[in-house]
C-alpha positions as CSV (number, residue, x, y, z in Angstrom):
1,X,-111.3,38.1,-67.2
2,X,-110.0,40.8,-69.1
3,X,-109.8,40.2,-72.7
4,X,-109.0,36.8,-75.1
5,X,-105.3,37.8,-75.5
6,X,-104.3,39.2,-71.6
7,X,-105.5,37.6,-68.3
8,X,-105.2,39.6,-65.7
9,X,-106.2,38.6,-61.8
10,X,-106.5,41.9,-60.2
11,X,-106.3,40.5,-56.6
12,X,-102.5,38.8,-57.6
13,X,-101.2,42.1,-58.7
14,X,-102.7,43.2,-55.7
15,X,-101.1,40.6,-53.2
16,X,-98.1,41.2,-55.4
17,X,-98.6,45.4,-55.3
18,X,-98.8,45.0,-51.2
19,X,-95.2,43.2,-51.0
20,X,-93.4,45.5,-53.3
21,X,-94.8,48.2,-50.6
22,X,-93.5,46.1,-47.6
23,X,-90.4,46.1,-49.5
24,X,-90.2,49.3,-50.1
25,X,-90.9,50.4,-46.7
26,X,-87.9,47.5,-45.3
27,X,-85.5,49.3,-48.1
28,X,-86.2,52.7,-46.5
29,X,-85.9,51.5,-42.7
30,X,-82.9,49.8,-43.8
31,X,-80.9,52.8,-45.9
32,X,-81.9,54.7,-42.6
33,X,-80.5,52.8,-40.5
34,X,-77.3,52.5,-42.1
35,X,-77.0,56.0,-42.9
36,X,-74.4,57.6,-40.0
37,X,-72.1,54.2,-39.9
38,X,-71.8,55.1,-43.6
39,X,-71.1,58.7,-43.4
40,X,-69.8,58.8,-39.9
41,X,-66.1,57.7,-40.6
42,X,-63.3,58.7,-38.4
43,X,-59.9,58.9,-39.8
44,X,-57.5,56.3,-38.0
45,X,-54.7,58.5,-37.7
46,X,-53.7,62.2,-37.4
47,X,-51.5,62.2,-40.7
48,X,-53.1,63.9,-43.9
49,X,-53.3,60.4,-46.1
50,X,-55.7,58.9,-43.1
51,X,-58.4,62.2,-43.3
52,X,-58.0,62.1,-46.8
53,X,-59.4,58.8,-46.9
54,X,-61.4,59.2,-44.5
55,X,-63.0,62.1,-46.8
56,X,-63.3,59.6,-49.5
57,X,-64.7,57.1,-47.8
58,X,-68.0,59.9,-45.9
59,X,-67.8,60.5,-49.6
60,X,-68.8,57.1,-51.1
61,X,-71.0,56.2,-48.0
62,X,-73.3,59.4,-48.8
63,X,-73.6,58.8,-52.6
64,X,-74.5,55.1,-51.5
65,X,-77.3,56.4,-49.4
66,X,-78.3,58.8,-52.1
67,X,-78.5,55.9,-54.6
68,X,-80.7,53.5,-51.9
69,X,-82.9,56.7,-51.3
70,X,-83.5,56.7,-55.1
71,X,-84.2,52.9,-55.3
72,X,-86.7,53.0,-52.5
73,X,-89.2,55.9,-54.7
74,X,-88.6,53.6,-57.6
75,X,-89.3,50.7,-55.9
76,X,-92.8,52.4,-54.4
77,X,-93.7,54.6,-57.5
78,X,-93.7,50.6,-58.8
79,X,-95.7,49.5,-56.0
80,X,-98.3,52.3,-56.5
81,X,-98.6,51.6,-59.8
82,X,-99.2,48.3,-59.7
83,X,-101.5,49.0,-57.3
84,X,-103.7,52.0,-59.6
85,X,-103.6,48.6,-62.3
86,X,-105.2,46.5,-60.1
87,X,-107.9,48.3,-59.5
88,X,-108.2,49.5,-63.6
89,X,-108.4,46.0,-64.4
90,X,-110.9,45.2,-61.5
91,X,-113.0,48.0,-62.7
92,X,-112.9,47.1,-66.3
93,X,-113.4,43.8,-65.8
94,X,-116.7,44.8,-63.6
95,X,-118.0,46.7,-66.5
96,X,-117.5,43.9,-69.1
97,X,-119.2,41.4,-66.9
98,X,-122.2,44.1,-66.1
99,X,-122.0,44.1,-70.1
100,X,-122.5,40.8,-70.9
101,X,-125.2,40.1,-68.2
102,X,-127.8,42.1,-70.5
């Protein structure tokens, strides 16, 4: 594998790469989804205390979306670079193997 002191099997951080992608992509369809029921709110009455709450609560359903639309890059900038480490570890592990073979 890779070296006496880290084992690394590309093709689990792989499999594991490909789920954190499906993950992603479920977090994004779901933040989507859930975006005008949580910055759509109607004030239940005519009175100023019921817009102003209403106000308050667009207010906290748009800074909720902005926070899920932040987790979801994360959560794929993690994927990708899982991904980009699988493939470094494949490669180096190619070349010590082509290494030791002469």
């Amino acid at each position: 594998m890779s070296s006496p002191f880290m084992l690394v099997n590309s093709e689990v951080v792989a499999g594991a790469s490909a789920v954190e992608h499906g993950g992603a992509a479920t977090m994004g369809a779901t933040a989507a989804g859930t975006a005008a029921p949580a910055t759509a709110i109607l004030p239940p009455g005519a009175e100023e205390a019921s817009a102003a709450a209403a106000a308050a609560f667009m207010a906290r359903g748009a800074e909720t979306q902005a926070m899920l639309a932040q987790l979801v890059a994360v959560r794929e900038l993690f994927a990708q670079t899982m991904s980009t480490n699988a493939a470094a570890y494949a490669a180096v592990d190619g070349i010590n193997h082509a290494t030791l073979a002469l």
